[in-house]
mmCIF file of the C-alpha atoms, coordinates in Angstrom:
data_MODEL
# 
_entry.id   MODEL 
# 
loop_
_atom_site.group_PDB 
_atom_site.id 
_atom_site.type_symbol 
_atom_site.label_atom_id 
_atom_site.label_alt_id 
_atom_site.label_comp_id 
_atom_site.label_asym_id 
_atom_site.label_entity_id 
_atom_site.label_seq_id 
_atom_site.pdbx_PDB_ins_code 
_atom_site.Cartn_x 
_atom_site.Cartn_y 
_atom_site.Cartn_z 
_atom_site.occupancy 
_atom_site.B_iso_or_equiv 
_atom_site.pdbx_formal_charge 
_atom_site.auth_seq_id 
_atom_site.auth_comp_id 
_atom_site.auth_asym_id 
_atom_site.auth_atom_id 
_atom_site.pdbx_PDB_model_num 
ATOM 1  C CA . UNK A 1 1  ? 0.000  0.000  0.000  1.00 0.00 ? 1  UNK A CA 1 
ATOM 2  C CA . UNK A 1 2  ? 1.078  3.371  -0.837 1.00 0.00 ? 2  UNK A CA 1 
ATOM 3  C CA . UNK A 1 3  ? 2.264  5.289  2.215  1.00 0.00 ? 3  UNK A CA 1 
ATOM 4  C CA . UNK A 1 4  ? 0.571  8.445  0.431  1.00 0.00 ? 4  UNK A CA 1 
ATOM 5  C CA . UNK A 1 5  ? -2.683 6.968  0.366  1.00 0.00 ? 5  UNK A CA 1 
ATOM 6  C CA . UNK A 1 6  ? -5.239 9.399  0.977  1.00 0.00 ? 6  UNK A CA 1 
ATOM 7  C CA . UNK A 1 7  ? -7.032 7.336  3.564  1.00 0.00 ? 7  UNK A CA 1 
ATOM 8  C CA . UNK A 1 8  ? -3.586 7.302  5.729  1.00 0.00 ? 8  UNK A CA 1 
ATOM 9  C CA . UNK A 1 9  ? -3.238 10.654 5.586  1.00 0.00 ? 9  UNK A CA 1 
ATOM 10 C CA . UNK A 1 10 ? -6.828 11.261 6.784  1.00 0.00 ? 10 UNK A CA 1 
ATOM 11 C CA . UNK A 1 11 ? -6.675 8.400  9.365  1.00 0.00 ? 11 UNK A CA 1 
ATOM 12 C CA . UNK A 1 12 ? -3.284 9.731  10.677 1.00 0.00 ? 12 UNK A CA 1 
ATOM 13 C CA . UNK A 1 13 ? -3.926 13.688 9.727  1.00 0.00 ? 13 UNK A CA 1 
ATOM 14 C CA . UNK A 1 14 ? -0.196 13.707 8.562  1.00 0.00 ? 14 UNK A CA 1 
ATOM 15 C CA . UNK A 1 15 ? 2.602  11.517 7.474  1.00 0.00 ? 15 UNK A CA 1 
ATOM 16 C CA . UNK A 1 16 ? 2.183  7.980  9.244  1.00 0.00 ? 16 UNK A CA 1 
ATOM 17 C CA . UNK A 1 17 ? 5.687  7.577  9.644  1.00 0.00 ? 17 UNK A CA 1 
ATOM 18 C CA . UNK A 1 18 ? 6.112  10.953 12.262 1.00 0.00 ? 18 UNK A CA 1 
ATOM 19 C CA . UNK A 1 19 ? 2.526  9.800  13.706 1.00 0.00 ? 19 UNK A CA 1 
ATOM 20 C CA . UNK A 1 20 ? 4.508  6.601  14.883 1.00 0.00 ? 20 UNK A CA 1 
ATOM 21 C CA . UNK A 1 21 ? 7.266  8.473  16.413 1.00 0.00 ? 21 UNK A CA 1 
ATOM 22 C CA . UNK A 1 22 ? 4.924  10.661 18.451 1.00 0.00 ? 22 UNK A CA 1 
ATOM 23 C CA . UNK A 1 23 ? 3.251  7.224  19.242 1.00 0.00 ? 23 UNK A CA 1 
ATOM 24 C CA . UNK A 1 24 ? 5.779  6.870  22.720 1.00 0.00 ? 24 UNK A CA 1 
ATOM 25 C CA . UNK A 1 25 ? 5.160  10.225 23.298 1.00 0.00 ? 25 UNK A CA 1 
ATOM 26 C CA . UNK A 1 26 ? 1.000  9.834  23.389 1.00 0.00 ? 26 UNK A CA 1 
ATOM 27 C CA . UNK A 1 27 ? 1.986  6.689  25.815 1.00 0.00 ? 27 UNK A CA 1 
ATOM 28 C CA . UNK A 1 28 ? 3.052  8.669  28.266 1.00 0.00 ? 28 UNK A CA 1 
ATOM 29 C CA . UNK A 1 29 ? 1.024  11.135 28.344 1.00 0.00 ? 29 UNK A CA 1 
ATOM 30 C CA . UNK A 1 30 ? -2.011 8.316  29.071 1.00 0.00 ? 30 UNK A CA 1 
ATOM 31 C CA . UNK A 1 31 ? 0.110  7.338  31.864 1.00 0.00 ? 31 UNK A CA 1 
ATOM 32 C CA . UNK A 1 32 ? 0.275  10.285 33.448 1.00 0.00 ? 32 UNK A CA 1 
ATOM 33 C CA . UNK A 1 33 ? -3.267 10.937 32.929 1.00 0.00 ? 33 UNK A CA 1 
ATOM 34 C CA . UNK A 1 34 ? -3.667 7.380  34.633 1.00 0.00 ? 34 UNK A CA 1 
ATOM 35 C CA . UNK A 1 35 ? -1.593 7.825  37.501 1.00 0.00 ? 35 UNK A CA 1 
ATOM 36 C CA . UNK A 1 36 ? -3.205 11.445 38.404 1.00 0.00 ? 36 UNK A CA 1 
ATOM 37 C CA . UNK A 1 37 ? -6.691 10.037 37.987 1.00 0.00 ? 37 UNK A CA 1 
ATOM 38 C CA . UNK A 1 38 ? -5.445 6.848  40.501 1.00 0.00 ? 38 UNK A CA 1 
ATOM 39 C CA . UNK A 1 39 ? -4.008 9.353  42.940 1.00 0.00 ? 39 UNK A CA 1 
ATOM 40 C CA . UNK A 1 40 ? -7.175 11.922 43.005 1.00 0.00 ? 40 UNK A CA 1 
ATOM 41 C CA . UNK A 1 41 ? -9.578 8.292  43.421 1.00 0.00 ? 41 UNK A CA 1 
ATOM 42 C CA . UNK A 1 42 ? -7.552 6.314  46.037 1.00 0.00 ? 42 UNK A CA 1 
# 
């Protein structure tokens, strides 16, 4: 499949291959997310 395909590019909103660097990035921002939500709960 072409890496240009339009439906990437729409599914991603921009090249896939930066979207999967950022990927570690959006990781750990869910984690913090999780671990502030666990603190404010317990």
């Amino acid at each position: 499949m072409d890496p240009r395909d339009p439906r990437l590019v729409c599914m991603w909103g921009e090249d896939p291959l930066r979207a999967e660097e950022k990927r570690p990035i959006v990781a750990a921002v869910l984690v913090a997310v999780l671990c502030v939500v666990l603190m404010i709960l317990v």
